[in-house]
C-alpha positions as CSV (number, residue, x, y, z in Angstrom):
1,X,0.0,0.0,0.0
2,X,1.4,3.3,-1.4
3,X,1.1,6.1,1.4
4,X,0.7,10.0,0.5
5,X,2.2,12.5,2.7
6,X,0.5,16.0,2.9
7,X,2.5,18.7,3.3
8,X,0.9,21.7,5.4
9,X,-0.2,24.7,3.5
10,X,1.9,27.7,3.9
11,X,0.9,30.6,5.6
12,X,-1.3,32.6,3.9
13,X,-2.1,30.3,1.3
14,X,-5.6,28.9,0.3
15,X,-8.0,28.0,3.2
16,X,-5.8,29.2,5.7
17,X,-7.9,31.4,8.6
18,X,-6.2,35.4,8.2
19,X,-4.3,35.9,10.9
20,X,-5.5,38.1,13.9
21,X,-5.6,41.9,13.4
22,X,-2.7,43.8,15.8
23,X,-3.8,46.8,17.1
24,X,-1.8,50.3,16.5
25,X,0.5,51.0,19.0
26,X,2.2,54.4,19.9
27,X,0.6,57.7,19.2
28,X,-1.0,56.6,16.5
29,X,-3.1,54.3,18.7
30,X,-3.9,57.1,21.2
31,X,-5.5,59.1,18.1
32,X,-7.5,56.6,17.6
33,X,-8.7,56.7,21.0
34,X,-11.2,59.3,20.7
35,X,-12.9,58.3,17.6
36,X,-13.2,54.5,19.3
37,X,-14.8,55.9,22.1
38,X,-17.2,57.6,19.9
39,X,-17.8,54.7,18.1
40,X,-18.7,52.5,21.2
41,X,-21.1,54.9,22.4
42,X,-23.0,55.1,19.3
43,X,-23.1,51.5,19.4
44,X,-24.0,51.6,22.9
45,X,-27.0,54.2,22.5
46,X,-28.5,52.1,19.5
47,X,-30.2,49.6,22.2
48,X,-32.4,51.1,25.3
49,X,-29.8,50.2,28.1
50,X,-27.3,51.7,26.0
51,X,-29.5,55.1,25.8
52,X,-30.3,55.0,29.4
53,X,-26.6,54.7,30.4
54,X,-25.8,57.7,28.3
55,X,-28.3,59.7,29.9
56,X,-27.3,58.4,33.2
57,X,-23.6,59.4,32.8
58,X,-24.5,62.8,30.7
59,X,-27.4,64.1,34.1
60,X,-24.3,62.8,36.4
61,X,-21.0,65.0,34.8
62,X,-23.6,67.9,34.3
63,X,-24.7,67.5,38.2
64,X,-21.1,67.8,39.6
65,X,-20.2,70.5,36.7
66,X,-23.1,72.8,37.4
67,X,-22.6,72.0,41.1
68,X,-18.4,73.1,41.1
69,X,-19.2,76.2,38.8
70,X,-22.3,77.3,40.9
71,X,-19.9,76.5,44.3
72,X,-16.7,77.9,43.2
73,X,-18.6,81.7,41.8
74,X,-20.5,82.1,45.5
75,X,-17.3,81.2,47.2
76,X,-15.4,83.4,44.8
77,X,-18.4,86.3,45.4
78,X,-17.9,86.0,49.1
79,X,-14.3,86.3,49.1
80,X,-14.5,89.5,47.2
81,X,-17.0,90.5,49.7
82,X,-14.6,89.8,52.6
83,X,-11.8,91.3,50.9
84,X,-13.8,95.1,50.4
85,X,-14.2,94.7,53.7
86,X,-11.3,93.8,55.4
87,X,-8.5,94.8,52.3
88,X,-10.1,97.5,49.8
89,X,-11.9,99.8,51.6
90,X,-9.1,100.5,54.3
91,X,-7.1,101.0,51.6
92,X,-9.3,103.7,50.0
93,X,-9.6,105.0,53.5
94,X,-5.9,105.5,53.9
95,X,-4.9,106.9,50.7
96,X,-7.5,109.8,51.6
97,X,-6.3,109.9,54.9
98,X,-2.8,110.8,53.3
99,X,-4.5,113.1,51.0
100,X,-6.2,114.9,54.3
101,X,-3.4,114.6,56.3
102,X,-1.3,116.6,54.0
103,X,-3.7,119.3,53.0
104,X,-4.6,119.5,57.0
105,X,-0.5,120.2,57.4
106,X,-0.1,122.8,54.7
107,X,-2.9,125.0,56.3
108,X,-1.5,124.2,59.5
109,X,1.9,125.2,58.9
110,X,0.8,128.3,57.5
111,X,-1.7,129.1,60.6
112,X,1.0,128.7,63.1
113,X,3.5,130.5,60.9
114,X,1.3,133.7,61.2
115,X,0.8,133.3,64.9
116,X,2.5,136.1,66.7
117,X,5.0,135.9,69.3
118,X,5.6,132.1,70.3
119,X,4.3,129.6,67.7
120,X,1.2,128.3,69.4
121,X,1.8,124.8,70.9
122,X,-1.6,123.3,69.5
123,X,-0.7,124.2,66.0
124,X,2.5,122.5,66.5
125,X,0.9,119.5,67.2
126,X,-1.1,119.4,65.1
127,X,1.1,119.4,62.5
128,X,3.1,117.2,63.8
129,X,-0.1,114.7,64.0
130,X,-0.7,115.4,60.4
131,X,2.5,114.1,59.5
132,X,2.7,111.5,61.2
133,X,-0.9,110.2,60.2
134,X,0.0,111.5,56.4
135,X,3.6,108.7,57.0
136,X,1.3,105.8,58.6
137,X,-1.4,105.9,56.3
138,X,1.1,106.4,53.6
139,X,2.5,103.0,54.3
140,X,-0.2,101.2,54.7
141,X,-1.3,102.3,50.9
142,X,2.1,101.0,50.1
143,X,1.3,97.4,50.8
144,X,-0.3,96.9,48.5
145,X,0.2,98.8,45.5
146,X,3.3,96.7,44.6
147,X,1.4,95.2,41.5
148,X,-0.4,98.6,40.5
149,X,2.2,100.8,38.9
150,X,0.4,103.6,39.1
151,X,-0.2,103.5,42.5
152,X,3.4,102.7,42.9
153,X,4.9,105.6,40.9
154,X,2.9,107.8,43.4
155,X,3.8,106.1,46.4
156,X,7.0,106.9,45.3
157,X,6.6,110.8,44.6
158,X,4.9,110.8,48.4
159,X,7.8,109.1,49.8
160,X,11.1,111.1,48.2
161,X,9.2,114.5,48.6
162,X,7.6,114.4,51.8
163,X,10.9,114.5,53.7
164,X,11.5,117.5,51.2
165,X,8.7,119.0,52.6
166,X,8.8,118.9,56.3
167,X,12.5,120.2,55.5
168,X,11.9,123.3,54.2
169,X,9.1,124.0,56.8
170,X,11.7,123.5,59.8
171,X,13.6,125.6,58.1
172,X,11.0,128.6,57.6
173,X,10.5,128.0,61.5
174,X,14.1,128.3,62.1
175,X,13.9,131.6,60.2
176,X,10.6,132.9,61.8
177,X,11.8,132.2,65.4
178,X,15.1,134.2,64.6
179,X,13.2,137.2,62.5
180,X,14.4,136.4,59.4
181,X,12.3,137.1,56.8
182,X,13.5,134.5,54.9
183,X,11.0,131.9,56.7
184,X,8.0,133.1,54.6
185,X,9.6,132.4,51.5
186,X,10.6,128.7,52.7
187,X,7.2,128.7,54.0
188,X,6.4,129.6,50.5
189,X,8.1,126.7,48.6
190,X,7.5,124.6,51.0
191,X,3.6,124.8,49.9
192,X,4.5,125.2,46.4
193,X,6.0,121.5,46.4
194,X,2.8,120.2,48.4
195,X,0.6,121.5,45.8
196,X,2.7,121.0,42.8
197,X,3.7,117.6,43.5
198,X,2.7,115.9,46.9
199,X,-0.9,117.0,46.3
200,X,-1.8,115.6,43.1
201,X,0.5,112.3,43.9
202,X,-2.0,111.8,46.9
203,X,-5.1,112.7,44.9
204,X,-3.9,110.4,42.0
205,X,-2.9,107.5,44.9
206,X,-7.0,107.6,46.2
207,X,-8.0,108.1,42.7
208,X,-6.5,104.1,41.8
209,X,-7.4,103.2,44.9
210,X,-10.9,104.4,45.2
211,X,-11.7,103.0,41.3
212,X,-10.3,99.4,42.7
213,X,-12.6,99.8,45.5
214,X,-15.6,100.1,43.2
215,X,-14.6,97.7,40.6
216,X,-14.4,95.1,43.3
217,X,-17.7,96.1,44.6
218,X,-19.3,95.9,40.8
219,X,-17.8,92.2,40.8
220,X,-19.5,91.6,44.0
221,X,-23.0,92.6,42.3
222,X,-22.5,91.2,38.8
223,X,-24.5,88.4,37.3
224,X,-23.1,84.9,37.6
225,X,-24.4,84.0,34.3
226,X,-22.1,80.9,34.0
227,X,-23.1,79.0,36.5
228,X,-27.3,79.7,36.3
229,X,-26.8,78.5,32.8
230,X,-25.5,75.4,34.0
231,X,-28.1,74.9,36.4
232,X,-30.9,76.1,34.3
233,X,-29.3,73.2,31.5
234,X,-29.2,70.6,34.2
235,X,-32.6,71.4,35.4
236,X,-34.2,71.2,32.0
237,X,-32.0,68.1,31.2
238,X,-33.9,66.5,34.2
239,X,-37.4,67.3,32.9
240,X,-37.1,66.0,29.1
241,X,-35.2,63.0,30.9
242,X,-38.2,62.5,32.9
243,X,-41.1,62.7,30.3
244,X,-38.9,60.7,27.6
245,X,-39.2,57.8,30.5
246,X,-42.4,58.4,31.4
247,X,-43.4,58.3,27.1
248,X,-41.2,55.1,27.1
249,X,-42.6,53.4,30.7
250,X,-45.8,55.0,31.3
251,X,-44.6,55.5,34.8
252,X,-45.6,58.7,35.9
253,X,-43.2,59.2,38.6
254,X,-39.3,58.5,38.7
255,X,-38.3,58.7,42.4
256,X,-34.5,59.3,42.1
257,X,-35.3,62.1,39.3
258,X,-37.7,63.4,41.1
259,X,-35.6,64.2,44.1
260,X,-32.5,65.4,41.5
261,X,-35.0,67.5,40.1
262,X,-36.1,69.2,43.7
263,X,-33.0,69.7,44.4
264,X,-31.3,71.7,41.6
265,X,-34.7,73.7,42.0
266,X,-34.0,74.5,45.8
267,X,-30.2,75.5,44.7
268,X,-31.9,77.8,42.0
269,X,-34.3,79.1,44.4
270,X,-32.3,79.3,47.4
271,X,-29.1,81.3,44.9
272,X,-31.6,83.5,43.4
273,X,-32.9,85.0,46.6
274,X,-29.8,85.0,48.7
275,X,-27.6,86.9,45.4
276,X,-30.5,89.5,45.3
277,X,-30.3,89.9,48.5
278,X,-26.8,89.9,48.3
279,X,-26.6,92.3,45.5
280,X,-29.0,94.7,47.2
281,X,-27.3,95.0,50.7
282,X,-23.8,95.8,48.7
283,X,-25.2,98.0,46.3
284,X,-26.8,99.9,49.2
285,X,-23.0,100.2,51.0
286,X,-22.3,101.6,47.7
287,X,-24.3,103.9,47.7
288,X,-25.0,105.3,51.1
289,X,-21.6,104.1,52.1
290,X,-18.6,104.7,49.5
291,X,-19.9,106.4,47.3
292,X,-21.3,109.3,49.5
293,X,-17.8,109.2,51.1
294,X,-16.0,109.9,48.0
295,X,-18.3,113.3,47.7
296,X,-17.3,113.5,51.3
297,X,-13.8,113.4,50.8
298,X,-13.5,115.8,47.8
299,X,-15.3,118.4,49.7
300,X,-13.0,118.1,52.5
301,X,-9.8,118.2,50.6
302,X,-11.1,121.2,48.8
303,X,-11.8,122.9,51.6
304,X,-8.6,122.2,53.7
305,X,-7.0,123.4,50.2
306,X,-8.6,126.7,50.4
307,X,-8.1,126.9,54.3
308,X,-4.0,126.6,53.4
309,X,-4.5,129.3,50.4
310,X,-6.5,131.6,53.1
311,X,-3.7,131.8,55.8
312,X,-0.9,132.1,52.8
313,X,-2.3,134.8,50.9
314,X,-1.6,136.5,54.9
315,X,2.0,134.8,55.3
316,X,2.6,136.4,51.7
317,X,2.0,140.0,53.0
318,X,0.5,141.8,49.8
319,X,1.9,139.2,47.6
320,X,-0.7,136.7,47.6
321,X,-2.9,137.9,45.0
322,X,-2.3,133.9,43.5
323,X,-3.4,132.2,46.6
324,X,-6.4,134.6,46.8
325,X,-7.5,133.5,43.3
326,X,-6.9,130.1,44.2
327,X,-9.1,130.4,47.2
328,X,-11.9,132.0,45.0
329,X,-12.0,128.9,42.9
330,X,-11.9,126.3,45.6
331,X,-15.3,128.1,47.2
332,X,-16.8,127.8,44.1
333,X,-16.1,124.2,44.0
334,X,-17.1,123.8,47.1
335,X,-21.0,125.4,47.6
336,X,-21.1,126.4,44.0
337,X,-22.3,130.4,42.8
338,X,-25.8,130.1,45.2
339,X,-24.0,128.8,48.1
340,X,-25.9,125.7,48.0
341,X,-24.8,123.7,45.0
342,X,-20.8,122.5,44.6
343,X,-19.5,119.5,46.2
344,X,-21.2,120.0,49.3
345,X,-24.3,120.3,47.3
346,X,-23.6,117.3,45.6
347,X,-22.7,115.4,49.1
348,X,-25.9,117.0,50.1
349,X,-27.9,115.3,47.7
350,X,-26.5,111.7,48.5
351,X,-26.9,112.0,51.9
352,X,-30.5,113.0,52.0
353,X,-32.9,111.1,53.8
354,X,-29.6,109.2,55.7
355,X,-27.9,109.1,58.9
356,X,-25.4,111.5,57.7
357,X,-27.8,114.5,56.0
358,X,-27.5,115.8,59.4
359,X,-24.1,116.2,59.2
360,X,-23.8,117.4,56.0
361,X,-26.1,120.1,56.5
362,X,-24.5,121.7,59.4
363,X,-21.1,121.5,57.2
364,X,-23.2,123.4,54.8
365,X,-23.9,126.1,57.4
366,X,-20.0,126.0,58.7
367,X,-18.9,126.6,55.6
368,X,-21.3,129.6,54.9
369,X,-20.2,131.1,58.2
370,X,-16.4,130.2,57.3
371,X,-16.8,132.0,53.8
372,X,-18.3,135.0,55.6
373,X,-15.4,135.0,57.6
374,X,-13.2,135.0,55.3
375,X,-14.4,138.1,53.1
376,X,-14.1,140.1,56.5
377,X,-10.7,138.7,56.7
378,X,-9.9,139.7,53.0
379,X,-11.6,143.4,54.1
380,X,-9.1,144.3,57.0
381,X,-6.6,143.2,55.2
382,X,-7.2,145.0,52.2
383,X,-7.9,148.0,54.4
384,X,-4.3,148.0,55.4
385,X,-5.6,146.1,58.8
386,X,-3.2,143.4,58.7
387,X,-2.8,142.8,62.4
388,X,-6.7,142.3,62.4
389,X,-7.2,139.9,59.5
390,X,-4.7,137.8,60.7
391,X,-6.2,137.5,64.4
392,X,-9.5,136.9,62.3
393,X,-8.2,134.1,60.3
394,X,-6.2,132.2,62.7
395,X,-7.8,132.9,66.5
396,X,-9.7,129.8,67.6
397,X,-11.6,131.5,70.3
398,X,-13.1,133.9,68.0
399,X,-16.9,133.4,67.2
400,X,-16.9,135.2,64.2
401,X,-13.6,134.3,63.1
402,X,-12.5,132.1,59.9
403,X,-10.3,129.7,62.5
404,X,-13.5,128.1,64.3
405,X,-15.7,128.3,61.3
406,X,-13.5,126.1,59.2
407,X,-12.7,124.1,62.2
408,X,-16.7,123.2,62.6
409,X,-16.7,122.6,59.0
410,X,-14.0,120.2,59.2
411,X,-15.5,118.3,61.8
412,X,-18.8,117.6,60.8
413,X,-17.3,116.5,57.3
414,X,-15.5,113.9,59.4
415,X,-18.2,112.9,61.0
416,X,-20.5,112.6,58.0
417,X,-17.8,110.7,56.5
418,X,-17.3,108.2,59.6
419,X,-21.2,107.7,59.1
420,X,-20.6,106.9,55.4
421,X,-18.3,104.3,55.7
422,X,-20.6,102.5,58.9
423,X,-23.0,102.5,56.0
424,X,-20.7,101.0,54.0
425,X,-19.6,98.2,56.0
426,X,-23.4,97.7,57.4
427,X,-24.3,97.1,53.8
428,X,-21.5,95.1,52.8
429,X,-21.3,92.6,56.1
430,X,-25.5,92.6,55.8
431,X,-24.4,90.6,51.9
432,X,-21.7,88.7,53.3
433,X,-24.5,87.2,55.5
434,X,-26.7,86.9,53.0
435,X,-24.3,84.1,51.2
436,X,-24.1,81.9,54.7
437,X,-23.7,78.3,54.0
438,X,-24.7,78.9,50.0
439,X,-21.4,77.5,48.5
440,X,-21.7,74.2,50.7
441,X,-25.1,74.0,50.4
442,X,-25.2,74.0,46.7
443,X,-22.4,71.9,46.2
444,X,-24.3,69.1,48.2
445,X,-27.5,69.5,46.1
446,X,-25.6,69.0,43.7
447,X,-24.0,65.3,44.9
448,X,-27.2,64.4,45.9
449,X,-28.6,65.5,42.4
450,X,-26.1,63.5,40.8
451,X,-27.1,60.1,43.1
452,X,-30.4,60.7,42.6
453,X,-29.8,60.9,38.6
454,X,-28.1,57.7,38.8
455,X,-30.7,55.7,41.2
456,X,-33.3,56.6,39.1
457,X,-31.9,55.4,35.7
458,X,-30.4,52.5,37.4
459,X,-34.0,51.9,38.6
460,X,-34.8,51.5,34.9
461,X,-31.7,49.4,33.8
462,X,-32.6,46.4,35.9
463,X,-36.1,46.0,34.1
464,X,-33.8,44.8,30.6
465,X,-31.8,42.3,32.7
């Protein structure tokens, strides 16, 4: 018997199975990654389960998303709330406490300069105070005007020329004390360089620091139209899920849905009413609180500013024709041509109906009575009566004089001004509390959105096994 060996096929050749398929490796492969994915979940979604799953996952990263966007823009709101509290708004406070400081020391200098005999010891110390409180509040704008450069530039001016400054007034009291005419004319420079340049570096410095203070407090009120997006999406993603189950079922109620559902609508609700509130009780410290101030503030510079030019038109001794002028302008800045309109009239306006119209209003008074003053002042001197006009304009005991007029005008600035900013913070800290427990409270509707989402489709999963 003959026997016939087979020989194998070869590889490849006819009837042979094709052999397996190797995958791509590399970065090639993880290109590919996406479009598999894609592919899968197409696949997927083609049967019921497969649909349901989708959903499931889709309600679930939309959850958590809305959730950490809703959490992270109360949080972020409430931090910017904290920090015009705590940061900003002493900030603002202190660059206008340089700028008052400085124009309080200029009129100062000048008021105990024309003092006769022994420079009065109050005056002294009061200047003294000024400058001090001019050098602490100055450093405490400094902090944090590193990353501003305009406020830095300024803080810079403030710091090289304020030394300058009280220089060149020791020296004019050296000169006075000794007779020497000479003092007035260091007197002299020594207000030129506060107006020309230490001035308008401390008005520029609250400028910055006053339009930071309201851009943070715009941010504070702004519209977090993210996040209700998100929530609005998840909440109407919830509903169509519902009724396309309740189509596909006829099952009228889905009990994990239905509690997802409540609960993105309490976060809606619960947001909505606490971030009016919120906005409200900030916008009011806005506007019975900083913004009133700022009036305030202007009025009170201006008026210090005319105080200084009043006393050096005196110190000048028929030479003072420019700080006269100057002076002129300033009162018209201040009450306006009626006596009732200006800054004050403007600061008037703000204030009415509030704690501070009070205030205001006897400033208004104060500075009729210190304008009066002054154009008896301007009389004796005029009239060759310079002994007189100064005693007029610098004798605090004096009733009629231009000393205790200002002086009362001063003062009940500052305290309409302390009122402001107690509105300010009131109205702030009153939205602060408004946003109590929000950020964790929405952040665990939002887990317990997400488990419900999943409970309730997995509810419907197990009726295909």
């Amino acid at each position: 018997m003959t026997t016939t060996a087979t020989q194998p096929a070869p590889p490849g050749g006819p009837g042979a199975p094709p052999p397996p398929e190797e995958g791509r490796g590399g970065i090639a492969g993880l290109l590919e990654l996406p479009g598999q994915a894609v592919r899968a979940v197409t696949k997927s979604a083609a049967t019921t389960p497969g649909r349901l799953t989708v959903i499931a996952v889709g309600l679930v990263l939309l959850s958590l998303l809305a959730g950490l966007v809703a959490t992270l823009s109360v949080q972020g709101r409430k931090d910017t709330i904290n920090g015009l509290i705590e940061h900003r708004e002493p900030l603002a406070a202190a660059a206008q406490q340089v700028y008052r400081a400085l124009s309080d020391a200029d009129a100062t200098a000048a008021s105990a300069f024309l003092s006769p005999g022994t420079e009065p010891p109050e005056l002294r110390k009061r200047y003294e105070r000024d400058i001090a409180e001019a050098g602490a509040a100055l450093a405490k704008a400094a902090s944090d005007s590193a990353d501003v450069a305009e406020a830095a530039a300024q803080v810079d001016v403030l710091s090289q020329r304020l030394p300058v400054y009280t220089g060149l007034v020791e020296t004019a009291r050296a000169n006075n004390r000794q007779g020497y005419p000479a003092g007035a004319s260091y007197l002299r420079e020594a207000s030129e360089l506060m107006r020309a340049k230490l001035l308008p570096a401390a008005q520029e410095l609250y400028r910055v620091d006053t339009t930071r203070l309201a851009d943070e407090q715009d941010d504070a009120t702004g519209f977090p139209w993210l996040a209700t997006l998100l929530v609005l999406a998840l909440l109407a993603a919830l509903i169509v899920t519902q009724v396309h189950l309740t189509r596909r079922t006829n099952r009228l109620l889905n009990v994990g849905l239905v509690v997802a559902t409540v609960c993105v609508a309490v976060s809606l609700l619960w947001g909505a009413v606490a971030l009016v509130m919120q906005g409200v009780l900030v916008g009011n410290g806005k506007d019975d609180g900083s913004h009133q101030v700022d009036a305030l503030v202007r009025a009170r510079i201006t008026a210090l500013q005319g105080r200084a030019d009043e006393t050096l038109t005196l110190v000048a001794r028929g030479d003072g024709g420019g700080y006269e002028k100057d002076f002129t302008g300033l009162a018209l800045q201040l009450v306006g041509q009626d006596g009732r309109s200006g800054l004050l009239g403007e600061a008037r306006d703000l204030a009415q109906g509030g704690d501070a119209a009070g205030d205001v209003e006897k400033a208004s008074q104060a500075a009729a009575d210190w304008l009066k003053a002054h154009k008896e002042v301007r009389r004796h001197d005029d009239a060759g009566e310079y002994s007189d006009a100064v005693k007029l304009a610098i004798e605090q005991k004096r009733p009629d004089g231009a000393a205790l007029a200002f002086q009362h005008l001063d003062d009940k600035l500052q305290d309409a001004i302390n009122v402001g900013r107690q509105a300010f913070l009131d109205g702030t800290r009153g939205g602060d509390r408004a946003l109590t427990l929000l950020a964790p409270g929405v952040a665990i509707l939002a887990v317990v959105a997400a488990a419900g989402a999943t409970m309730g489709i997995r509810e419907r999963l197990r009726e295909y096994r």
